[in-house]
N, CA, C and O of each residue as an XYZ file, in Angstrom:
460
protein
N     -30.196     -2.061     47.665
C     -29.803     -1.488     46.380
C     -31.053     -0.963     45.695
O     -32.080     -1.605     45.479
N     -30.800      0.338     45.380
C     -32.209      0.596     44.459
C     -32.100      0.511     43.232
O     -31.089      0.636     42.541
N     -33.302      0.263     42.894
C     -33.722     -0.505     40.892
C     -33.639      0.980     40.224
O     -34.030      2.064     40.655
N     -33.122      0.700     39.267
C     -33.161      2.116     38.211
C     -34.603      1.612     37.571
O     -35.039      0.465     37.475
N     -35.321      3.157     37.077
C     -36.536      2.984     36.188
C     -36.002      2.556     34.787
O     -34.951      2.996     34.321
N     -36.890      1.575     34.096
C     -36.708      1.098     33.525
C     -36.183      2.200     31.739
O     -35.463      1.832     30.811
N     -36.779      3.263     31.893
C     -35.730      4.307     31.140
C     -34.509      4.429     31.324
O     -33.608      4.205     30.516
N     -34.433      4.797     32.416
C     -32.829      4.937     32.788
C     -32.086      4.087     32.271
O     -31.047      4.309     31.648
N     -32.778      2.650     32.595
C     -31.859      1.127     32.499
C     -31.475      1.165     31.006
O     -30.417      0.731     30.548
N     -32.448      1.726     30.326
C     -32.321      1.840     28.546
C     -31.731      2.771     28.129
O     -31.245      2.667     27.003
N     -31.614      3.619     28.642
C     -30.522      5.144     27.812
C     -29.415      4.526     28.748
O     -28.523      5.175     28.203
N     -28.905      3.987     29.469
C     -27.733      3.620     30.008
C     -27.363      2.936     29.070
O     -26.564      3.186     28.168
N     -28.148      1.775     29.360
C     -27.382      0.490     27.993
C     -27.499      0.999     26.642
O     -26.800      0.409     25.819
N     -28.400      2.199     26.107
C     -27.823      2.387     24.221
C     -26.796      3.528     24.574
O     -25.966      3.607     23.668
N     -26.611      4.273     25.395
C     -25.204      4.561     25.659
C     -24.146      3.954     25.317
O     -23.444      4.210     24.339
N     -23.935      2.819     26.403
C     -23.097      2.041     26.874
C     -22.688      1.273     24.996
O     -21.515      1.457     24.670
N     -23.505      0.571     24.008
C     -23.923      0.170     23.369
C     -22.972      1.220     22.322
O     -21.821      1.043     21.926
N     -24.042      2.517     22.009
C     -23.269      3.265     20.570
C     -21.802      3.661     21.251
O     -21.054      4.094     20.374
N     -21.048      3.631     22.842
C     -20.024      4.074     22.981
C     -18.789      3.141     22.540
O     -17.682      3.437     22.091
N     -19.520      1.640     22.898
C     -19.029      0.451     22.418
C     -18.804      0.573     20.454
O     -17.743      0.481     19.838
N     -19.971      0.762     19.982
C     -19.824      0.609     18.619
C     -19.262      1.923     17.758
O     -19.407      2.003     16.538
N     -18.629      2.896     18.531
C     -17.695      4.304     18.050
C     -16.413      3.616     18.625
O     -15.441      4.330     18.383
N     -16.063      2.451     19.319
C     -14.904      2.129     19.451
C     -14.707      1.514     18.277
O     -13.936      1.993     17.446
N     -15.224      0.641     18.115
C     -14.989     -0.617     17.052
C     -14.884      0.211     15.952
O     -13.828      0.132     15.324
N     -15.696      0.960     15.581
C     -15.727      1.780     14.350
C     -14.591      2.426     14.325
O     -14.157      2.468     13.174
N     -13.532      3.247     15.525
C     -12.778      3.988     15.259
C     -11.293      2.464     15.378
O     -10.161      2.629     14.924
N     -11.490      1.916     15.670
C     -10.519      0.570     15.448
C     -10.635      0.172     13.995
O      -9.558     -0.086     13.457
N     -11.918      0.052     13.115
C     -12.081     -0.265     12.026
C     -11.661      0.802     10.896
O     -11.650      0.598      9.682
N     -11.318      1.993     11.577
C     -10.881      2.986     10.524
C      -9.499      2.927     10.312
O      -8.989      3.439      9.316
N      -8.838      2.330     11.187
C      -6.998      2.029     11.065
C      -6.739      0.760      9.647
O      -6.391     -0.393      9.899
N      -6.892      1.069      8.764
C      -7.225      0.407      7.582
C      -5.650     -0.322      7.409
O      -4.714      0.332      7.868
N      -5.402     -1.390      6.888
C      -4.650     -1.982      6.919
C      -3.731     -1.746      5.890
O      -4.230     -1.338      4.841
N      -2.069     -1.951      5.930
C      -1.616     -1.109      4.890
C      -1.809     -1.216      3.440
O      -2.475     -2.245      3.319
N      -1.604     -0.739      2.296
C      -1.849     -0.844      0.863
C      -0.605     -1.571      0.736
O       0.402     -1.152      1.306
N      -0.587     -2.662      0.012
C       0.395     -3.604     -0.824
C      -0.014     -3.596     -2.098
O      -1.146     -4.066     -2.214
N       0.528     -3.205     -3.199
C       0.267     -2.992     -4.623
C       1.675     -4.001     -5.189
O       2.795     -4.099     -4.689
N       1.114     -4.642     -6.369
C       1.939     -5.583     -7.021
C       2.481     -4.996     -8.320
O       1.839     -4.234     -9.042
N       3.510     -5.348     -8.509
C       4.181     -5.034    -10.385
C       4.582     -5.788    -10.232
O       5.243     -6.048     -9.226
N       4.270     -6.873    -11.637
C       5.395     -7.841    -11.806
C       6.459     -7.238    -12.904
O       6.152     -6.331    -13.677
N       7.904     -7.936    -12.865
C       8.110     -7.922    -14.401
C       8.206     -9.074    -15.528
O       8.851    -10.112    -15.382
N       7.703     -8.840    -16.304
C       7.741    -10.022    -17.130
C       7.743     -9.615    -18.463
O       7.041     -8.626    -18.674
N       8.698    -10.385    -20.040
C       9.227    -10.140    -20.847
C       9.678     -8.677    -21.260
O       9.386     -8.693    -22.456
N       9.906     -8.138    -21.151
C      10.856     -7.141    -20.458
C      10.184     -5.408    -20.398
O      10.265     -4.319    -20.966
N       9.645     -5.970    -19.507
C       7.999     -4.619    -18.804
C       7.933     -4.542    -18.093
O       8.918     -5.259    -17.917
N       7.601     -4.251    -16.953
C       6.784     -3.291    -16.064
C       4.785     -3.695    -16.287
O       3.933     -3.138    -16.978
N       4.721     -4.691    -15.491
C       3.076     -4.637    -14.976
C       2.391     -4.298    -13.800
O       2.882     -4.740    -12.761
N       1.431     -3.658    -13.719
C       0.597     -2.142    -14.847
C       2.418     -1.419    -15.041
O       3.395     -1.569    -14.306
N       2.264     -0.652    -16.319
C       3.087      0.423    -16.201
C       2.783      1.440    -15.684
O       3.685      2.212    -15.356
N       1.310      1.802    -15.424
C       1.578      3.210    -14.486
C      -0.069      2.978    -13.360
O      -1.284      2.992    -13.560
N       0.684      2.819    -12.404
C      -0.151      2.481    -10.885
C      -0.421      3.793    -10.157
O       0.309      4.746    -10.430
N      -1.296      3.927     -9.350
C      -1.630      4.769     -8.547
C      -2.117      4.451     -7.178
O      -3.241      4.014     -6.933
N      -1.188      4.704     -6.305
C      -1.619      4.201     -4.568
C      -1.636      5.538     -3.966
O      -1.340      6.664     -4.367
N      -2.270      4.831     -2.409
C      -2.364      6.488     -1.694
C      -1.087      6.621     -1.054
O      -0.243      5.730     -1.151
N      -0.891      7.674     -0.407
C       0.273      7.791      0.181
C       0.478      6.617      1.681
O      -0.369      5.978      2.306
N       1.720      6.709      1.819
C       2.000      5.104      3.020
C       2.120      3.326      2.425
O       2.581      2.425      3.125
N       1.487      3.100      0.725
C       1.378      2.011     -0.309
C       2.746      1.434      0.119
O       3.403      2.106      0.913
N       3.254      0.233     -0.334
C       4.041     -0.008     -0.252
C       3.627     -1.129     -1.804
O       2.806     -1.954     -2.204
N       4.932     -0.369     -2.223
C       4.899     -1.378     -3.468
C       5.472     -2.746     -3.902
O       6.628     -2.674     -3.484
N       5.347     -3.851     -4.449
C       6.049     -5.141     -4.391
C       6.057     -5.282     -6.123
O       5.235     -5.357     -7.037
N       7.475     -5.264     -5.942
C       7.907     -5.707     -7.390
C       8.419     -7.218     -7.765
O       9.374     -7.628     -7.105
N       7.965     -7.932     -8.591
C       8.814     -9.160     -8.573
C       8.934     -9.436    -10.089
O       8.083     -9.369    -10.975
N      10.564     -9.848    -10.132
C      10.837    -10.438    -11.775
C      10.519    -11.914    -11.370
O      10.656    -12.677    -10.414
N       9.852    -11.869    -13.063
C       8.936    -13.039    -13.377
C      10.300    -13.958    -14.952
O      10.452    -15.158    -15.178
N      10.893    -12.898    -15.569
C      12.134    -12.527    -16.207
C      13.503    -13.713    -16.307
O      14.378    -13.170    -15.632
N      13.852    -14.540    -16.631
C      14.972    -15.447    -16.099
C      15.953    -14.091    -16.570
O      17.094    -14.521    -16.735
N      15.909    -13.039    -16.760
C      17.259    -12.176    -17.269
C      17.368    -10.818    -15.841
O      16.389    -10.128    -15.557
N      18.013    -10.753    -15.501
C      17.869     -9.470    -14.242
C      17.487     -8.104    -14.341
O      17.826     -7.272    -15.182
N      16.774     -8.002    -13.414
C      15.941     -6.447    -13.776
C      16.645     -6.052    -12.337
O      17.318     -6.656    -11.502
N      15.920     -4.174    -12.559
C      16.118     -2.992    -11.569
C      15.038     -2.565    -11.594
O      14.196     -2.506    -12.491
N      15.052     -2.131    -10.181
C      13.643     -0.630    -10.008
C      13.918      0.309     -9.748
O      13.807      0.609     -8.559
N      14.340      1.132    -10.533
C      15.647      2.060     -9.999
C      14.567      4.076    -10.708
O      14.371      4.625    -11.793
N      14.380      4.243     -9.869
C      13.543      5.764     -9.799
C      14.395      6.885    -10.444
O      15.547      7.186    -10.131
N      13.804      7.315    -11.177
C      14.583      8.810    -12.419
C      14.856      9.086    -11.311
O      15.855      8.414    -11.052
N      14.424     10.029     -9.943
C      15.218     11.313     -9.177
C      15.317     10.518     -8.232
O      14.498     10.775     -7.350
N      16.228      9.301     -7.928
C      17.493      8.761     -6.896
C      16.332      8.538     -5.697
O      16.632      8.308     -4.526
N      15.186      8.628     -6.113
C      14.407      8.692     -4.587
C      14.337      6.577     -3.564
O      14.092      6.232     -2.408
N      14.744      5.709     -4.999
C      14.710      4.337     -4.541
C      15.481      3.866     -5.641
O      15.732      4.418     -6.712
N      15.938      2.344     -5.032
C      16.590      2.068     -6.302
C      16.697      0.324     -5.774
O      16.760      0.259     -4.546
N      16.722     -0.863     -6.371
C      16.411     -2.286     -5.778
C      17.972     -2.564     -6.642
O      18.352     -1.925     -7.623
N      18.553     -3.453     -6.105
C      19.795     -4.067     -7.087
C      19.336     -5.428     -7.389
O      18.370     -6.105     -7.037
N      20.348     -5.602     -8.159
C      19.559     -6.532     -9.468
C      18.612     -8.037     -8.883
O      18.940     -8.878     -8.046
N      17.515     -7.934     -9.616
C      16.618     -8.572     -8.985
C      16.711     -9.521    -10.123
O      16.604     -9.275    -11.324
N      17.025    -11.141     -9.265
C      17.158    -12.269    -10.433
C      15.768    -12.693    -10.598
O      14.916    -12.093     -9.943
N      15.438    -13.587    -11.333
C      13.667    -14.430    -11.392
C      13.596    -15.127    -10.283
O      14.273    -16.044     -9.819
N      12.420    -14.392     -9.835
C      11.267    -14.590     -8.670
C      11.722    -13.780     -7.147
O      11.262    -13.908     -6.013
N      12.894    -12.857     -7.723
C      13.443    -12.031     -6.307
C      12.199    -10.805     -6.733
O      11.572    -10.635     -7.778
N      12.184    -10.174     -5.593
C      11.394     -9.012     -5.139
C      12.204     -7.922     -4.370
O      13.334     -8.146     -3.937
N      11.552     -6.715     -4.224
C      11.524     -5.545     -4.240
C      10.333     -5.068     -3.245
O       9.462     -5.930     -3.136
N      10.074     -3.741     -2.402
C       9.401     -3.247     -1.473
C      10.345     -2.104     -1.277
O      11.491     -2.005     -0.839
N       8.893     -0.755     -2.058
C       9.267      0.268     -1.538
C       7.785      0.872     -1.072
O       6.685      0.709     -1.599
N       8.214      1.727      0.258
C       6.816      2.244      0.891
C       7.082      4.303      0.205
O       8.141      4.897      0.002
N       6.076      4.648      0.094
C       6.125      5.592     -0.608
C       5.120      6.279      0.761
O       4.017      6.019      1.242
N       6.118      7.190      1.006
C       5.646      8.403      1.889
C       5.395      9.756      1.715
O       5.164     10.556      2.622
N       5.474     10.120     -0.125
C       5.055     11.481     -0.400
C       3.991     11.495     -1.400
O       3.651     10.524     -2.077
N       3.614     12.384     -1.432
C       2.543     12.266     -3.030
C       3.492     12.697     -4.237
O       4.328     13.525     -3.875
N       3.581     12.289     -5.777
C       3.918     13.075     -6.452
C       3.562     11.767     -7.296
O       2.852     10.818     -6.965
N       4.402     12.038     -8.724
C       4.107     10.970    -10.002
C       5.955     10.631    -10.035
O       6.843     11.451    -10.267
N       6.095      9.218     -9.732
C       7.259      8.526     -9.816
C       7.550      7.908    -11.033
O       6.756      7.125    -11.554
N       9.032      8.307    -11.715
C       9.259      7.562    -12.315
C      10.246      6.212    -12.575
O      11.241      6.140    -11.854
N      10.048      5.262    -13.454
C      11.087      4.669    -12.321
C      11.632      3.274    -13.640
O      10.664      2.841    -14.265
N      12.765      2.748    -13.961
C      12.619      2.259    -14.795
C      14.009      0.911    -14.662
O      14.749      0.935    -13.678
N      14.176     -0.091    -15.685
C      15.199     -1.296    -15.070
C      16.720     -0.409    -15.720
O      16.995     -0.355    -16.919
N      17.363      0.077    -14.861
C      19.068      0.556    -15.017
C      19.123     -0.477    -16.175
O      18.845      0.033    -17.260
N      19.452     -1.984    -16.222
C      19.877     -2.859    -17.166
C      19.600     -2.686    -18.335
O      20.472     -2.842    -19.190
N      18.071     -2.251    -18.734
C      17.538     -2.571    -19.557
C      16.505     -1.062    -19.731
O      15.292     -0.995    -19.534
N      17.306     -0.100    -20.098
C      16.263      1.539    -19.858
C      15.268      1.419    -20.575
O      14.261      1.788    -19.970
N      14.994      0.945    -21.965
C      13.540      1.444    -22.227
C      12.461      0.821    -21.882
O      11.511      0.689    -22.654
N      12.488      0.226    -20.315
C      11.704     -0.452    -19.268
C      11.138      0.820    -18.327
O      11.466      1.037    -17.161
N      10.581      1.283    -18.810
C       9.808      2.655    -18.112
C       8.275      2.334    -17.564
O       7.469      1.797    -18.323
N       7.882      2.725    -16.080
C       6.818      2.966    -16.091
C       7.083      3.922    -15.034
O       8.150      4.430    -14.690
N       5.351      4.139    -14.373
C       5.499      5.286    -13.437
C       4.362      4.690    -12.121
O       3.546      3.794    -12.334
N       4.518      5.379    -10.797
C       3.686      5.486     -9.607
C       3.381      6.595     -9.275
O       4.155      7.362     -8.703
N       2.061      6.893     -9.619
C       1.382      7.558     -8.775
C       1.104      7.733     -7.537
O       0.516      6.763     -7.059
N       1.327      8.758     -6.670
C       1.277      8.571     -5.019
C       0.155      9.598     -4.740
O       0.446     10.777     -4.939
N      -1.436      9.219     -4.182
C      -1.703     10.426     -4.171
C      -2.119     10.432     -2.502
O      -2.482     11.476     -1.960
């Protein structure tokens, strides 16, 4: 078997090395999904107006002993009645400014930002 010069042996292995560490790096760019929280509690919407990127998935939970909705001005989502400590999950796949507010209880308004 013949010996590689000891250059060779070294641009092989930082090859071998940065080809290894453009994997990991491109594995480390698959970023894990966005989970954003609203609670509701005394009869609100917390934050009232959020901003995630597009793919977010949002988690709503009444905090409320009285029943809330997450129910979106243009029909795009809508949760049925959520008692205290039930939840909600919607994943938002477009960009725009959502509005979205409790059917039960309308002047429970806030909004999502999708950008």
């Amino acid at each position: 078997m013949r010996m590689r010069s000891p250059r060779v042996f070294i641009r092989t292995f930082a090859a071998g090395v940065l080809t290894a560490a453009a994997s990991i790096a491109g594995h480390a760019a698959i970023a894990a999904p966005v989970v954003a929280s609203v609670t509701i509690q005394n009869f609100d919407f917390h934050p009232m107006a959020l901003t995630v990127p597009i793919g977010a998935t949002v988690k709503w939970k009444n905090l409320d002993g009285e029943p809330h909705t997450v129910t979106s001005a243009d029909g795009s989502f809508r949760s049925g009645a959520l008692d205290q400590d039930d939840t909600y999950d919607h994943t938002f796949t477009k960009p725009g400014v959502y509005t979205y507010l409790c059917s039960i209880h309308p002047r429970m308004v806030a909004t999502i930002t999708v950008k």
